[in-house]
N, C-alpha and C positions, 0 to 999 in steps of 0.2 A: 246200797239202795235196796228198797225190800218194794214189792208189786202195792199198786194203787188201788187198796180197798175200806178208802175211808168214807163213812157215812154213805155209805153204798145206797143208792134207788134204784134195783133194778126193774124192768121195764116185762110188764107181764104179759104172756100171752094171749093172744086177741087184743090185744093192744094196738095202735095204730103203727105203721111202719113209722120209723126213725126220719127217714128220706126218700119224698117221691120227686124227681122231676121228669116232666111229659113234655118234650117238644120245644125246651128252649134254647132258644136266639137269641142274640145278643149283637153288636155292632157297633162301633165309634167311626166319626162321619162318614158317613157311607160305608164303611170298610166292615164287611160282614167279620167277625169273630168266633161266635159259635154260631153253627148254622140249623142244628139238631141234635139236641140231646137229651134224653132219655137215660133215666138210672134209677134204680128204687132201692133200698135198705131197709128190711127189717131190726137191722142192729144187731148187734153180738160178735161181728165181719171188719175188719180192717180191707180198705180196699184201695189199691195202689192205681193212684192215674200218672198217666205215663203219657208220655207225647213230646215230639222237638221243641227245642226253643221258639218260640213265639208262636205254638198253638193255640192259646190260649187258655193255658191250665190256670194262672192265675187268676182270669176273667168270669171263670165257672167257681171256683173257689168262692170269688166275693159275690156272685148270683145266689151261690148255693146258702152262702150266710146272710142274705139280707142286705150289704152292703152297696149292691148294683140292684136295681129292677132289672128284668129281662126286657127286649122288647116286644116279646110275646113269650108263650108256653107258661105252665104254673110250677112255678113252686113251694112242695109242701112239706111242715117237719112238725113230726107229731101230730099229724092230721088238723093243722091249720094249715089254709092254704095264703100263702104270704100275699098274694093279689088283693086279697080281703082285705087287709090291714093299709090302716095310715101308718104316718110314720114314727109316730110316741107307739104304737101296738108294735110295730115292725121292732124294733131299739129292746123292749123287754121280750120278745119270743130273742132276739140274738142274745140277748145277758142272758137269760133263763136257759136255753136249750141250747148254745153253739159255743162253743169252745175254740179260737184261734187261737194256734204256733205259726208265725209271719215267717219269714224266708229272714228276714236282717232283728227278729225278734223283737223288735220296738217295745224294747227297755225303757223307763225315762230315767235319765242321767240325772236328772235331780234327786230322785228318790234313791232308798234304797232298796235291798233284795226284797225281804219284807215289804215295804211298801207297794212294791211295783204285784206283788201277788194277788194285794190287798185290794188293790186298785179297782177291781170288776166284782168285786162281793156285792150281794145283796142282801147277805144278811146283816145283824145287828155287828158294832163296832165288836166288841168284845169276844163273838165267836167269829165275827172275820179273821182275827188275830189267831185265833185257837189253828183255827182250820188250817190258816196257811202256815202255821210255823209246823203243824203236821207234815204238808207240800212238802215243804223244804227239807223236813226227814225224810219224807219219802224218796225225795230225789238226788239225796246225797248231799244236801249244802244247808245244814243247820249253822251250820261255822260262819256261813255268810251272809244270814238274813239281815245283819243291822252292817253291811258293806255298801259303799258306794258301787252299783253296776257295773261302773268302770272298770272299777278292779276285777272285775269276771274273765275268766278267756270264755274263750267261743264256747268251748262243749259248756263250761257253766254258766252260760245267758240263755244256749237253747234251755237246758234244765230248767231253769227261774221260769221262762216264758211257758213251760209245756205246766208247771204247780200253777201258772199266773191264769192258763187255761182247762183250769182243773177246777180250778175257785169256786163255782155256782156246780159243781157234778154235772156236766152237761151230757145232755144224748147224743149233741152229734159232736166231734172235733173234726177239725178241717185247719191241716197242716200245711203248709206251702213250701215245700224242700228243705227241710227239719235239719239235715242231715248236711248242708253245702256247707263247706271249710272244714269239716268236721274229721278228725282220724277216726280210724274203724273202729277203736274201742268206744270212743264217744260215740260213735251216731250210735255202734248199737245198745247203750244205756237209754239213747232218746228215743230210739225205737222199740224198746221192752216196754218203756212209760207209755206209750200211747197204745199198744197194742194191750196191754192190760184191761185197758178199759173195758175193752171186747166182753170180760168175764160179767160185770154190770148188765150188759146189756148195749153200749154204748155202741154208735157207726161213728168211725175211725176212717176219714178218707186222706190217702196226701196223696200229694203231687210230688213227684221226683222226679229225677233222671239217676239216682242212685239204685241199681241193680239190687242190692241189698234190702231195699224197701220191697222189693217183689217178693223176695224169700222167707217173708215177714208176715205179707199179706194173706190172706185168703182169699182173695182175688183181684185180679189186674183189671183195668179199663185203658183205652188207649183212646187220646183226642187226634182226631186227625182230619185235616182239610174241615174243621166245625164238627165232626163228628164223632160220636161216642162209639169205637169200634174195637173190634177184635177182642172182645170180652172173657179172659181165660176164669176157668171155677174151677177151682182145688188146689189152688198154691199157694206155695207155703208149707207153715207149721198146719195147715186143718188136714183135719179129720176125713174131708169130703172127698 
């Protein structure tokens, strides 16, 4: 696998942060789930959120991409502030600027490698094709692209999913435990792909309970009790 520097946009200074969220809540019936949360990204940062089982990493995950409305606070990516938007606006800021890797990587079995990359393109048929059979070199499975999913192990569906969220160049990616079932050599191929990005310009945020995604990051967040706590800066491979 060689690092992900195709069709590069990077994201220039004085440009608007990557990710701001101020003050959001969130809750399903009555049952508070985040209660305060606070995070910003300029981009360039891989940032590892952390927290026990049923903190709610996942629920922030899909606020942060659009997928939930909060029940207050704003979320904003690329200086739109998502509150603003209906929901045909909301659907292309997620295709254009957000990149998901799902936890069970939601493959579809009917298609194959290739297609499943292809899947979230905007652009025209013919450079969708271009682009993603690039992915696929990129991430080690050109061998695969015309395979039925199924035939995948684990490490090579995270791969397919992490090119299938690579597809539009996004600014922000938002991983949801990239790394669960995975041996060490595989998570840390999935986690060199997503940390790359970093180079563009891109904010790189997952959710784990895998220690290895910390030593990866450039900074840790922890959810706990709703809250965005214990904020470490300088871990990792940075500089800082």
């Amino acid at each position: 696998m060689t690092s992900v520097h195709l069709h590069d946009t990077p994201f220039h200074p004085g440009s608007p942060n990557v990710l701001e969220i101020v003050r959001v809540r969130k809750g399903y019936s009555e049952t508070p789930v985040i209660l305060e949360a606070t995070l910003c990204s300029p981009g360039s940062e891989t940032i590892a959120l952390q927290g026990p089982s049923g903190s709610g990493k996942s629920t922030l995950l899909n606020v942060i991409g659009l997928l939930t409305r909060p029940d207050s606070g704003t979320v904003t990516i690329r200086g739109t502030p998502a509150r603003e938007l209906n929901e045909a606006a909301r659907a292309r800021v997620r295709q254009q600027e957000v990149g998901f890797v799902f936890q069970d990587s939601h493959l579809l079995p009917a298609l194959t490698t290739l297609e499943n990359v292809m899947l979230a393109s905007t652009a025209p048929p013919s450079d969708t094709e271009r682009r993603a059979q690039e992915l696929l070199d990129v991430v080690g499975l050109p061998q695969r692209a015309n395979s039925p999913v199924r035939h995948l192990s684990g490490g090579e569906a995270k791969r397919a999913a992490v090119a299938r969220a690579l597809i539009n160049t996004p600014s922000l990616i938002l991983a949801d435990e990239p790394t669960a079932g995975l041996d060490l050599d595989s998570s840390l191929a999935v986690l060199d792909l997503l940390t790359d990005q970093c180079s563009r310009g891109a904010a790189v945020l997952i959710a784990s309970h895998d220690p290895v995604v910390s030593t990866r990051s450039t900074r840790v967040v922890e959810l706990t009790d709703g809250h965005l706590t214990s904020e470490a800066v300088g871990r990792g491979d940075s500089d800082e």
